[in-house]
C-alpha positions in Angstrom: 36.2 180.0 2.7 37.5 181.4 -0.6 39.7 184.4 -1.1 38.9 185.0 -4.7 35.4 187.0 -4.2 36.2 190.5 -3.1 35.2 192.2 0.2 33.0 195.3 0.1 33.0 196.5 3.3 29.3 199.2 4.3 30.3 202.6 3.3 30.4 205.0 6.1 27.3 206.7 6.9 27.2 210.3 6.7 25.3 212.4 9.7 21.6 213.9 8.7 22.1 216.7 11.2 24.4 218.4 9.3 25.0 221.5 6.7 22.7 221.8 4.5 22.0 224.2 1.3 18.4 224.6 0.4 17.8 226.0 -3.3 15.0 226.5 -5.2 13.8 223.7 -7.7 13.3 225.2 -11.3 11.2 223.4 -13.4 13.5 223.4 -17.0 15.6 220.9 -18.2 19.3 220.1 -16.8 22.2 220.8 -18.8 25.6 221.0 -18.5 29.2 222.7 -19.9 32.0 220.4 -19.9 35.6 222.2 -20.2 38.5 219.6 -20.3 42.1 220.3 -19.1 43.0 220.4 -23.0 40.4 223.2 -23.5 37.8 220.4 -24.9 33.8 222.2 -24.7 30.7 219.9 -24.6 27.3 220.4 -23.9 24.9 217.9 -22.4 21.4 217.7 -21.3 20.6 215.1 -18.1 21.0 212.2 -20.2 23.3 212.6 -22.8 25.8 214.7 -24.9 23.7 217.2 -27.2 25.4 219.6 -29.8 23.7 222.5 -32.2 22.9 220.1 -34.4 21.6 217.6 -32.1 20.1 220.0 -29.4 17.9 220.3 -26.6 15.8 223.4 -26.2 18.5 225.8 -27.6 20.6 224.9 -24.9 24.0 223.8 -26.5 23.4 226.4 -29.2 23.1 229.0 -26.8 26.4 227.7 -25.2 28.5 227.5 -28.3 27.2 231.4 -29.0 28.7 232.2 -25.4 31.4 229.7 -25.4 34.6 232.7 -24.5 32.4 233.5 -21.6 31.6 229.9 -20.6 35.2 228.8 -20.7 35.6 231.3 -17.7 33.9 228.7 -15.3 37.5 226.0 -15.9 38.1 222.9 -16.3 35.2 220.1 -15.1 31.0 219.6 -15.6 29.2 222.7 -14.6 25.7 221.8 -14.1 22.8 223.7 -14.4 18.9 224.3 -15.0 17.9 225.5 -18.6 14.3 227.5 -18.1 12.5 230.0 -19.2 10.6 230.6 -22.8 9.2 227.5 -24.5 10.5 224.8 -21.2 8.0 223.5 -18.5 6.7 226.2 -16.5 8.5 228.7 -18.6 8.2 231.4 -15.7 6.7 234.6 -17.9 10.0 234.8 -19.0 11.1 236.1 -22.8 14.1 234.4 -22.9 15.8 231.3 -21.6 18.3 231.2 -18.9 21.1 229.3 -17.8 21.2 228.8 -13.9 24.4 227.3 -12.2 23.4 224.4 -9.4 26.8 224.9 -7.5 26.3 227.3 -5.2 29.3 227.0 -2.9 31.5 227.9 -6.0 29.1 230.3 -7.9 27.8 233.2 -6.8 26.4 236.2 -9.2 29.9 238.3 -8.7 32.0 235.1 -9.7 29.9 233.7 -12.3 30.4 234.4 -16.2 27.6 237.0 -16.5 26.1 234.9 -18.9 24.6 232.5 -16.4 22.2 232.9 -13.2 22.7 230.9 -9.9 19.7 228.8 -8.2 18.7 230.9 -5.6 19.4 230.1 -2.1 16.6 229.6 0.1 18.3 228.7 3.3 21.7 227.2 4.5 22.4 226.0 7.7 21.8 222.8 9.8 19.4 220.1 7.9 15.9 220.0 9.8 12.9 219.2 8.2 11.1 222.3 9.6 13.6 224.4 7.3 12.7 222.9 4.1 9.0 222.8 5.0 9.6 226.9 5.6 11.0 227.1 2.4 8.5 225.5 0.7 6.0 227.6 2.5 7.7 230.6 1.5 7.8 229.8 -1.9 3.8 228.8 -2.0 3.2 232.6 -0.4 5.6 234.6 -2.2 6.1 232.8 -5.5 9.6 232.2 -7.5 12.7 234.0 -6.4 14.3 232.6 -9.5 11.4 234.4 -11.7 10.1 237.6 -9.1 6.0 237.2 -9.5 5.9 234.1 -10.9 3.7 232.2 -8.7 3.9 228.5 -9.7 7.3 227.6 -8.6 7.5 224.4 -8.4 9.8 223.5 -5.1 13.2 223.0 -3.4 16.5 220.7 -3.6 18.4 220.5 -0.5 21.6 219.3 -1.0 23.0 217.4 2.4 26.8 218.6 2.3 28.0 215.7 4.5 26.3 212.6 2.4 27.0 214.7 -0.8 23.9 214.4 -2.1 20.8 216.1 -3.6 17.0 215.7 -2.5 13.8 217.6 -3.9 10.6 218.0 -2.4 7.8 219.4 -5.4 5.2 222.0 -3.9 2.3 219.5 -6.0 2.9 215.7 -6.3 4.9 215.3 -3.7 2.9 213.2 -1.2 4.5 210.4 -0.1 4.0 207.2 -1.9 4.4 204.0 0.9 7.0 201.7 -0.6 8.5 198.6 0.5 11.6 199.3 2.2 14.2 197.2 2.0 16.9 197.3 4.3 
């Protein structure tokens, strides 16, 4: 047997009945403020760097226009929804917003006043009951992100012991039978 190919042992399997934070799902365009430890800021959109020049929806031109403020949130990627006027859904807003997806660090006191949080919908332990209820909630009640609106468009539940981020969509979210491959 040869010693030259590498093992990779199974990475540990994190526990499904565990915290969970449920937030809601706004339908923009993901962007992002990157502060490096020499003071460096970038912009990005979901896919790639993006400048004024070179933008996407306003959003790194709005961030270079706020940039003191921005700096506040420290070194590292601070991710984020960019919504409102003019993107998807657009939410009857007149303007365009920047909501923060970390909500264990942000909340509205701590945040640069500049930017929003995703609102909470529920934290506690993951059951699927809790997401349907939020989901629910949402379909009776409308946005909490945009008060009135009535076409949110669903959750993200983000599993805190896998580390990882799901969505369920209020329409188009049936499930599609897949192979599975295990």
């Amino acid at each position: 047997m040869s010693t030259e190919i590498e093992f990779k042992p199974f990475g540990k399997i994190a526990r499904l009945s565990r915290n969970c934070v449920v937030s809601e799902k706004i339908d923009g365009t993901n962007a992002c403020i990157y502060i490096g430890e020499e003071g460096e800021f970038l912009t990005a959109s979901r896919t790639r760097w993006i400048t004024p020049e070179d933008d996407n929806y306003g959003f790194s031109k709005w961030a270079h226009a706020h940039k003191d403020e921005l700096m506040t949130l420290g070194e590292g990627q601070h991710f984020g929804e960019w919504w409102g006027l003019g993107i998807q859904r657009g939410y009857g807003q007149t303007a365009k917003r920047f909501s923060l997806f970390n909500t264990s660090r942000w909340t509205a006191e701590t945040a640069p006043a500049c930017c929003s949080i995703v609102p909470v919908l529920y934290s506690g332990i993951f059951t699927s009951t809790a997401v349907d209820d939020c989901l629910s909630a949402l379909v009776e009640r409308g946005s909490v992100a945009a008060p009135g609106f009535m076409r949110p468009e669903g959750v993200v539940v983000y599993q805190t012991a896998g580390r990882c981020y799901f969505k369920k969509t209020i329409d188009g979210d049936q499930e599609k039978h897949l192979p599975v491959d295990i």
